[in-house]
C-alpha positions in Angstrom: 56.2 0.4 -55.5 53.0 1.7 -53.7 50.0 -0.7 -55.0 47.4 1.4 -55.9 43.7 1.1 -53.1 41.1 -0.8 -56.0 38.4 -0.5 -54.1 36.5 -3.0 -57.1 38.9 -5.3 -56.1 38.6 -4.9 -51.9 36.5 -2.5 -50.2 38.1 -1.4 -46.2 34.7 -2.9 -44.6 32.0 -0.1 -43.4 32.9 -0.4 -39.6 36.5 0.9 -40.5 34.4 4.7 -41.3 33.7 4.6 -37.3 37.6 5.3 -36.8 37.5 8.9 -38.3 34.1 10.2 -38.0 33.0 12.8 -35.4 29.6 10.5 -34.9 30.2 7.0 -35.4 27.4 4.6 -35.5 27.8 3.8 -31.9 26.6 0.4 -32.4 27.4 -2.4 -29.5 28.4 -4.9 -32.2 30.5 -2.7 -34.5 34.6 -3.6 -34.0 35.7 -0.2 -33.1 32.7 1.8 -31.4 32.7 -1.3 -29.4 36.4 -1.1 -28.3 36.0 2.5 -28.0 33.6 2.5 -25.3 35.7 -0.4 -23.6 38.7 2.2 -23.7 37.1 4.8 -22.6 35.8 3.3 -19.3 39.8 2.0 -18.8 41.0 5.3 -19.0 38.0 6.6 -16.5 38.9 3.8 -14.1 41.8 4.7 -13.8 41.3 8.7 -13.6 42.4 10.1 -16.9 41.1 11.5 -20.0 39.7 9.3 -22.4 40.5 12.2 -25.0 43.7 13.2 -24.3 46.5 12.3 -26.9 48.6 10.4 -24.6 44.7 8.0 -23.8 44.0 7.8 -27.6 47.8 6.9 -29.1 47.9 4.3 -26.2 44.7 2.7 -27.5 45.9 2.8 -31.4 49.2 0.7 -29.9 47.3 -1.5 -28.1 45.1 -1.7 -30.8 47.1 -1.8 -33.8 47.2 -5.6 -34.9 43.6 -6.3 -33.5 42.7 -4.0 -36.4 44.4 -5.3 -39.0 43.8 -9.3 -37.5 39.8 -7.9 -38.4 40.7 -6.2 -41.7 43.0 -9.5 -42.5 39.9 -11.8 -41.9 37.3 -9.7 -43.5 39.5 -9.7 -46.7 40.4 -13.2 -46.2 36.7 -14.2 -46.3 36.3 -12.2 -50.1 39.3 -14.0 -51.5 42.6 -11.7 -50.7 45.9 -11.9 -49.0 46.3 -8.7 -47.6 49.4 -9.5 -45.5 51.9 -11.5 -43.3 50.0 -9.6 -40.0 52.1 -11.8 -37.3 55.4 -10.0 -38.6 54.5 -7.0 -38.5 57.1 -4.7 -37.1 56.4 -2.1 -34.7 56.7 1.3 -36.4 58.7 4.2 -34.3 56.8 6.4 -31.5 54.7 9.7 -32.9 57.4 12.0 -31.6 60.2 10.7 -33.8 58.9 12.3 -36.4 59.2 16.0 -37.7 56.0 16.0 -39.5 53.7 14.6 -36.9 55.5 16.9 -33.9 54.4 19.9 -36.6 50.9 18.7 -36.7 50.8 17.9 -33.2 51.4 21.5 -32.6 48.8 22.8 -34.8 46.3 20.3 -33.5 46.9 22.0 -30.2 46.5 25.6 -31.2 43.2 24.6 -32.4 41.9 23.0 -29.2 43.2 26.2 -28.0 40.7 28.0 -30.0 37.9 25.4 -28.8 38.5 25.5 -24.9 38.8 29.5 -25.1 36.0 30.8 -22.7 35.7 33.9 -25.0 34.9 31.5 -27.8 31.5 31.8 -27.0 28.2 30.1 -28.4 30.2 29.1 -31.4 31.5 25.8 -29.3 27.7 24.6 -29.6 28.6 24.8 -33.8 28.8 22.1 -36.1 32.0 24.1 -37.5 33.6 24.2 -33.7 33.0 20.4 -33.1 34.5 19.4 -36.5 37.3 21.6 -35.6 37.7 19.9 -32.5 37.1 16.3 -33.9 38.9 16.1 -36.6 42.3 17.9 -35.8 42.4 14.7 -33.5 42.0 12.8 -36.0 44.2 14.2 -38.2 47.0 14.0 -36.0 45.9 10.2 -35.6 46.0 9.5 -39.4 49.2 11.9 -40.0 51.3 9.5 -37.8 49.1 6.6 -39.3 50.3 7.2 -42.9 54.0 7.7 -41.4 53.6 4.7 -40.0 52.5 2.7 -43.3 55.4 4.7 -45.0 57.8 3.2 -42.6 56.6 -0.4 -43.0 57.0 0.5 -46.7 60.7 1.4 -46.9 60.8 -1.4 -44.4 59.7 -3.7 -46.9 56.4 -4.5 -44.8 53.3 -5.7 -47.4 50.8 -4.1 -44.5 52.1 -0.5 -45.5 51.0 -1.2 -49.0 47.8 -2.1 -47.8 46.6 0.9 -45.9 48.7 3.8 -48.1 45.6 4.5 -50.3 43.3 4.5 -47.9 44.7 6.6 -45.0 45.6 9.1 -47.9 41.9 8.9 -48.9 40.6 9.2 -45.2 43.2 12.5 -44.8 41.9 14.4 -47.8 38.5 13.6 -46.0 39.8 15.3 -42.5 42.0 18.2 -44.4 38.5 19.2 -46.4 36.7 19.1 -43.0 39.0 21.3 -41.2 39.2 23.8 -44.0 35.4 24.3 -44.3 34.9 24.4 -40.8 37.6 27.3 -40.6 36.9 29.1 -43.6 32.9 29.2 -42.0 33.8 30.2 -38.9 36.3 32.8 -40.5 33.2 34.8 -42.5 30.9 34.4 -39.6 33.3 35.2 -36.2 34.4 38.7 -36.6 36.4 39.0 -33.2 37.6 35.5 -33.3 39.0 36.1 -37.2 42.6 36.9 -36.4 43.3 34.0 -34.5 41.5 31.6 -36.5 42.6 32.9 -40.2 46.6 31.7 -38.6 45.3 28.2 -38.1 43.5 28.1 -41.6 47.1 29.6 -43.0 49.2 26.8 -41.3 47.2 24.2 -42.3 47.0 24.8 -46.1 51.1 24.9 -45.6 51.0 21.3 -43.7 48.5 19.9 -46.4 51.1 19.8 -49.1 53.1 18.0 -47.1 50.7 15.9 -45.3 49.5 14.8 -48.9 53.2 13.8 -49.9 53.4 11.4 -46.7 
């Protein structure tokens, strides 16, 4: 059985907000803007793009337990046992599943829309940047929930953990992404038939996304 998030019994701390939204705090002693500037400068060291997919699913791996040994602690301190975190098992690469390849694809069509030349002064928008923000992060939290699915079926307690809350934090995205399009929509006439497409395929992926 999936346990039910009671945020009166355990709130995610306020840092874990800085994972999802488009401007984080940026704070030097916050746990993830912290590692995310330290990431960033690894993947410019070395010459690649600190915001391409392959740079930001490296940094969720390498990432993935440091999370949850801060979570762990942070509930630990209030009086919870969230889970056994040193037997955690590794959940399967992004590309082995369906859903996440669909969204994946979708994600792209949209940066499509973004990096278009003929796209004009609408890429200075809020709408644009949300677009461009959050259909990253969707994909992220897509294969996220997949993930804590896995561990579920897999009799992990850590899936139980984070089910409530990554379904909270992708109604949160899929609200985002919708506005931002539906805006755009009324307000970009020549841009209209190539955005109304995205808006279509991404009402069809919400039902499932929301049955993860």
């Amino acid at each position: 059985m999936i346990k039910e998030f009671d945020n009166k019994k355990f709130k995610m701390p306020k840092w874990m907000e800085c994972t999802r939204r488009r401007v984080p705090c940026g704070r030097d002693d916050c746990p993830i803007c912290s590692r995310i500037k330290k990431d960033r400068q690894r993947h410019i060291e070395r010459g690649e793009d600190p915001d391409a997919a392959e740079s930001v699913f490296e940094d969720v791996s390498r990432n993935f337990k440091e999370a949850l040994q801060m979570i762990k602690k942070d509930a630990e301190s209030k009086g919870f046992d969230v889970a056994n975190i040193e037997n955690i098992q590794e959940p399967p690469a992004p590309e082995e599943f369906p859903l996440w390849k669909e969204v994946k694809k979708w994600r792209d069509s949209a940066l499509v829309f973004v990096d278009n030349p003929e796209t004009g002064f609408w890429i200075y928008t809020e709408q644009v940047q949300d677009l461009s923000w959050y259909a990253d992060t969707l994909t992220a939290k897509v294969y996220r929930q997949l993930c804590n699915k896995w561990h579920i079926k897999n009799n992990d307690d850590y899936g139980e953990f984070d089910y409530q809350y990554t379904k909270y934090i992708l109604k949160e995205c899929l609200g985002i992404l919708k506005k931002s399009l539906r805006k755009l929509i009324r307000n970009d006439q020549e841009q209209r038939k190539e955005l109304r497409p995205l808006l279509f395929v991404l009402i069809k992926l919400e039902k499932q996304i929301i049955k993860i």
